[in-house]
C-alpha positions as CSV (number, residue, x, y, z in Angstrom):
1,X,-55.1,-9.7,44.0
2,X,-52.0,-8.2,42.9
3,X,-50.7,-4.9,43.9
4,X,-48.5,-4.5,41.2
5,X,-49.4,-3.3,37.8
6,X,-47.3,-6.3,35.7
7,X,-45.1,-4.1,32.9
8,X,-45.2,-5.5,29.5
9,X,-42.2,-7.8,28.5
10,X,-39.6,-6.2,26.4
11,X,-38.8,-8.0,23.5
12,X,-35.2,-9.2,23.3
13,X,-35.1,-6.7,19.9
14,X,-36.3,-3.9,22.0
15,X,-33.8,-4.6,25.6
16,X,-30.8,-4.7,23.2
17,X,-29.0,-1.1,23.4
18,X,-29.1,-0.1,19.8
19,X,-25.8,-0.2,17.5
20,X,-25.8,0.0,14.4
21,X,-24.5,-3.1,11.8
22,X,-20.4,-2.5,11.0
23,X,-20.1,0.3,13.8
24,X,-17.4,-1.5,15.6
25,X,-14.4,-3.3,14.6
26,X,-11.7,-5.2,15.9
27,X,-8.1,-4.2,16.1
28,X,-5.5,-6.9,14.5
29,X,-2.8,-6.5,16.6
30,X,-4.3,-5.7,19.8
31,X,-7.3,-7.0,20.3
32,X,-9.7,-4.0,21.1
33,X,-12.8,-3.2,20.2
34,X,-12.9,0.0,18.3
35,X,-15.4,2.5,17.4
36,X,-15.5,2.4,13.6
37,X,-16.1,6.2,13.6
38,X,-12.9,6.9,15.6
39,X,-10.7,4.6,13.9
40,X,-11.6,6.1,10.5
41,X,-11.1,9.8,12.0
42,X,-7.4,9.0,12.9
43,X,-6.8,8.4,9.6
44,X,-7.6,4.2,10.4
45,X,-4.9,3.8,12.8
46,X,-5.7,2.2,16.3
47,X,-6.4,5.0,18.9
48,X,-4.9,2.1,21.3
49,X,-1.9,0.4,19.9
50,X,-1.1,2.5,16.9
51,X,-1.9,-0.3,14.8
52,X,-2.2,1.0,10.9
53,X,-4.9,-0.4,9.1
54,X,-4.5,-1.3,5.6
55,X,-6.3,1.3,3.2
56,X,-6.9,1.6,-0.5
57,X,-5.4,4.0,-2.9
58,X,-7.7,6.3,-2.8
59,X,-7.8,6.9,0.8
60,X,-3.7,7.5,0.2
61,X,-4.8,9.9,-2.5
62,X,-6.0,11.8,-0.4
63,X,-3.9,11.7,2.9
64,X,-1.3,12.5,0.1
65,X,-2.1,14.6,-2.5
66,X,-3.1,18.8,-2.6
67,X,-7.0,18.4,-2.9
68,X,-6.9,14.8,-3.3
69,X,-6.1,15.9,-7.2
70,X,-4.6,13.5,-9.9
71,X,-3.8,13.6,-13.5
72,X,-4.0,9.7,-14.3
73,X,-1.6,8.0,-17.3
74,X,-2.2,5.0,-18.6
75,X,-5.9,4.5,-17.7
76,X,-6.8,2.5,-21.2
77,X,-4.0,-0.5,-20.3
78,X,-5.7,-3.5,-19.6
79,X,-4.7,-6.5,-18.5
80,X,-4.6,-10.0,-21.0
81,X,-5.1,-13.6,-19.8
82,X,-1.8,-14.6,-22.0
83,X,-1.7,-17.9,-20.2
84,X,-5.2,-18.8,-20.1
85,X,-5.2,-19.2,-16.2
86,X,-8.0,-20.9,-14.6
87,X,-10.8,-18.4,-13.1
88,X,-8.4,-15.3,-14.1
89,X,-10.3,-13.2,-16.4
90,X,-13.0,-13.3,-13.3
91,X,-11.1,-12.8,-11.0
92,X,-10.0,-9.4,-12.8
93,X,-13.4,-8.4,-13.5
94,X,-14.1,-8.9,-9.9
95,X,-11.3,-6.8,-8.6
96,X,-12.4,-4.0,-11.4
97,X,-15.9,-3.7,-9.7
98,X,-14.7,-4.1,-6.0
99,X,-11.9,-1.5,-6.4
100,X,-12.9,0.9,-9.5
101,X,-9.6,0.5,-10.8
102,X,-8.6,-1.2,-13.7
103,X,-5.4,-2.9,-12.3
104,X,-3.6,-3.0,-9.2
105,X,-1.8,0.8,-9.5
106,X,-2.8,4.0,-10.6
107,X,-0.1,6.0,-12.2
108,X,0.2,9.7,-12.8
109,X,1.0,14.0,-11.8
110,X,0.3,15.4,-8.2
111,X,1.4,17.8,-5.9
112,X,2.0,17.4,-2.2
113,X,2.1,21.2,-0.5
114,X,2.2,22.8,-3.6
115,X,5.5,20.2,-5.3
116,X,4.9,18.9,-8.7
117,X,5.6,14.8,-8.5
118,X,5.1,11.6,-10.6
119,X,2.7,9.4,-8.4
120,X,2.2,6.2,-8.2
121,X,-0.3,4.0,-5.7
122,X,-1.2,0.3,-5.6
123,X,-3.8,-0.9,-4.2
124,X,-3.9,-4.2,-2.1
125,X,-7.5,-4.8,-2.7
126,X,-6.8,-5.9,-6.8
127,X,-5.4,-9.4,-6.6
128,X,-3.4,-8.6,-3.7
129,X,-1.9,-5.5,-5.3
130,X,-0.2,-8.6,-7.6
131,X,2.2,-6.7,-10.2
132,X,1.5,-9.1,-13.9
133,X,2.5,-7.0,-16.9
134,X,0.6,-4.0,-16.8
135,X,1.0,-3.0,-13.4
136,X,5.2,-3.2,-14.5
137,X,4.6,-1.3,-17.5
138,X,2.8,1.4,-15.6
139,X,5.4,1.7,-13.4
140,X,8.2,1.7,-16.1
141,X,6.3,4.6,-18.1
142,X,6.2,6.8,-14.6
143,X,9.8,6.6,-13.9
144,X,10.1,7.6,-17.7
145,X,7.7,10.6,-17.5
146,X,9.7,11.4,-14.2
147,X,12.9,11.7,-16.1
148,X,11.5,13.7,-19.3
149,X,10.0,16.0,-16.9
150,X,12.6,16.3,-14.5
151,X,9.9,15.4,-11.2
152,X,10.8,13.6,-8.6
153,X,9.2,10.1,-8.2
154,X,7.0,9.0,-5.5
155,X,5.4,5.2,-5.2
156,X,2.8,4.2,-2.5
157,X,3.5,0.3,-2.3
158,X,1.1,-1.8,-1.1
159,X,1.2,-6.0,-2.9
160,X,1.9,-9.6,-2.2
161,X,3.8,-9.8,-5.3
162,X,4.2,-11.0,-9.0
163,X,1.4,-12.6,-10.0
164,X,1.5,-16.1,-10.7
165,X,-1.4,-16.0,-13.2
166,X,1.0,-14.6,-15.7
167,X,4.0,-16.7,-15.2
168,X,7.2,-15.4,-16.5
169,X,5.8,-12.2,-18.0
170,X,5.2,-11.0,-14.3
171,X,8.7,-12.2,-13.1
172,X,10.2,-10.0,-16.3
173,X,8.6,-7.0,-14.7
174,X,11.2,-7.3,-11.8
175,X,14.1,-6.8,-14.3
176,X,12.2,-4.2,-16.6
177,X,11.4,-1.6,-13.6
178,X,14.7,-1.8,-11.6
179,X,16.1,-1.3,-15.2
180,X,14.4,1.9,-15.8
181,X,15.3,3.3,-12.4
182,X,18.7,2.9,-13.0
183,X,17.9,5.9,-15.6
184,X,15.8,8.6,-13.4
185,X,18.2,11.5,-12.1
186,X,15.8,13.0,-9.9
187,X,14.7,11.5,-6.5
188,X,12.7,8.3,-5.9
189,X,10.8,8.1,-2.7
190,X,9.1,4.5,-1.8
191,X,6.9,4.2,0.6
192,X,6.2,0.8,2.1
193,X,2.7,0.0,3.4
194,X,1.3,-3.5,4.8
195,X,2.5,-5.6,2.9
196,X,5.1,-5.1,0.9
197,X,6.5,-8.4,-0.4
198,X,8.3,-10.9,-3.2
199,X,8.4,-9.5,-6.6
200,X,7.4,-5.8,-5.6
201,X,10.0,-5.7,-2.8
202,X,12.5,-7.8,-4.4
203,X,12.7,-4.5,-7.5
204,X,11.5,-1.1,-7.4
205,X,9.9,-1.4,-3.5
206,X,13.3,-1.9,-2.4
207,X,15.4,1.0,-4.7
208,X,14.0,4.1,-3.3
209,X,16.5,6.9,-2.8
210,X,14.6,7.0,0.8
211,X,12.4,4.1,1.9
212,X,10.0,4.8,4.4
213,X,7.8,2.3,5.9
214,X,4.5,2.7,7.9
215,X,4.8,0.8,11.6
216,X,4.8,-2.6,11.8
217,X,4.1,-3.1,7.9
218,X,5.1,-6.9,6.9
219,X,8.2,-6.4,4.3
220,X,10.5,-9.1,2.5
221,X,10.7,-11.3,-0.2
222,X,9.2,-14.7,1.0
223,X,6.6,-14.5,4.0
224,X,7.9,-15.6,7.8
225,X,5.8,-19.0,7.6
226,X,7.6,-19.9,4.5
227,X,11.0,-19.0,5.9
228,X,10.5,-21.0,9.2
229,X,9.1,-24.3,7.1
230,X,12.5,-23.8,4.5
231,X,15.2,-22.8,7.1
232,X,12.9,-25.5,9.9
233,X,14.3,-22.5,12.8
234,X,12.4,-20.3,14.9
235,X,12.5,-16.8,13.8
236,X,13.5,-13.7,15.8
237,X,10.4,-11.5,17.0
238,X,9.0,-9.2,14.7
239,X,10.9,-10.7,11.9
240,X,10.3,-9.0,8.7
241,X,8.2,-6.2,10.4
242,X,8.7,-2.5,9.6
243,X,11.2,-1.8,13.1
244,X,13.1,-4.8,12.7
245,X,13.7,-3.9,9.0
246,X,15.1,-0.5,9.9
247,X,17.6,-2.4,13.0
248,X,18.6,-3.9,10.2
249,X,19.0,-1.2,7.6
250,X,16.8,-2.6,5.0
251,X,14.9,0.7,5.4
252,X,15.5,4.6,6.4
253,X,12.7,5.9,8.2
254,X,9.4,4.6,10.0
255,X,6.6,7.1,9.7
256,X,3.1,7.6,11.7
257,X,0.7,7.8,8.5
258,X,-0.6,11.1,10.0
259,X,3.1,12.8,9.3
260,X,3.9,11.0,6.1
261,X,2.7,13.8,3.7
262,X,4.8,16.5,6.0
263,X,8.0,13.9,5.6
264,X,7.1,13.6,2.5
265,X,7.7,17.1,1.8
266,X,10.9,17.5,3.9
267,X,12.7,14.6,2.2
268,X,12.1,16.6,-1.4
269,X,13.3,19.9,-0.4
270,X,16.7,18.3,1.2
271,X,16.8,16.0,-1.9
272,X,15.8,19.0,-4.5
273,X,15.3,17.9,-7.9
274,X,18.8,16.2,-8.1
275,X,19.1,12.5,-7.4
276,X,21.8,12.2,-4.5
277,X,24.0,10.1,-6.7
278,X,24.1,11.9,-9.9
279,X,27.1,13.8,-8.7
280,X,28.8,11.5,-7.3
């Protein structure tokens, strides 16, 4: 006889503690495990480390812009498989439906605290932000619109590159937007998110009037594996990173994503609407 009342077994479904699917996530650079809601509410920077998250446009839109408001230009350029690449044209329509964009940077008017800019944001998640033919005419028709309109010029950077599925054509971009830069007389401010790297750093990434960069983006032309196998050295720590890019004054300023839209801000009063070489 027992004098125990036996308790019915829990199911292994029913002893788990409850958490919801994608609640956590892990941290890249240190490790932690981080509650998704807290991450995303500091602006998806590591309440640990510090560690910045990469984001899409949109989200920068936002953190950016008064409202989150945008006039867009250049919505109905589309991109052409010139070279008939294999799996391209899919690969395009897949990054159309996963990011809602129709290439890899969204061009167009803003204001951040009430100052009227031409915008520009790429977006990492479309072929690795890749910059082919239309993402370097897009760019070339802001800086243009910057100068008729006398706006200072503001590009969110965010790619891996040129994209090899147009060959050349993408290579030419390089030329074609450092080019038109050469022509703007009002300020350029680029901002450098992770990564930032070959053909986009290598031209108008790396010509800002001021270039800031968020911590511990990766910047450069060719990635730190590809160095080490070429050069067949070790590399210093942190090479290519955000802070050993501004030791080295390849950049001016490393800013906490939370204060970028109030240094933002700062940087276009000082500068005004003159561009600090036209005088000189």
């Amino acid at each position: 006889m027992s004098f125990f009342k036996r308790r019915r077994k829990l199911t292994k479904k029913e002893g788990k503690r409850s958490i919801p699917d994608g609640a956590w996530i892990k941290c890249n650079s240190c490790g932690e495990i981080l509650y998704k809601k807290e991450v995303q509410n500091n602006l998806w920077v590591c309440t640990k480390c510090g560690y910045h998250f990469r984001i899409s446009s949109k989200m920068y839109m936002s953190l950016l812009l008064d409202d989150g408001e945008f006039k867009k230009h250049d919505e109905n350029l589309h991109t052409i498989d010139f070279l008939k690449f294999k799996d391209y044209r899919e690969k395009i329509k897949k990054s159309i439906v996963k990011t809602d964009m129709n290439e890899a940077i969204v061009c167009g008017e803003g204001k951040i605290n009430g100052r009227e800019i031409e915008i520009c944001f790429m977006d990492f998640g479309f072929i690795g932000g890749s910059m082919g033919s239309v993402v370097g005419e897009k760019v070339k028709r802001a800086i243009h619109r910057a100068k008729d309109n006398n706006l200072p010029l503001v590009i969110v950077n965010s790619s891996g590159g040129a994209r090899m599925q147009e060959g050349i054509l993408s290579l030419m971009q390089m030329a074609k937007t450092s080019a038109a830069l050469n022509l703007l007389k009002t300020p350029y401010i680029s901002i450098l998110t992770n990564p930032t790297t070959a053909g986009v750093m290598a031209s108008y990434a790396s010509l800002g009037d001021v270039i800031i960069a968020e911590p511990g983006a990766l910047l450069g032309f060719a990635g730190p594996r590809v160095i080490k196998q070429t050069i067949r050295q070790d590399l210093p720590p942190g090479f290519q990173r955000s802070e050993f890019m501004l030791k080295h004054g390849m950049i001016d300023i490393i800013v906490n994503r939370k204060d970028i839209k109030e240094t933002v801000t700062k940087l276009l009063n000082l500068l005004g609407n003159n561009n600090v070489y036209q005088n000189s």
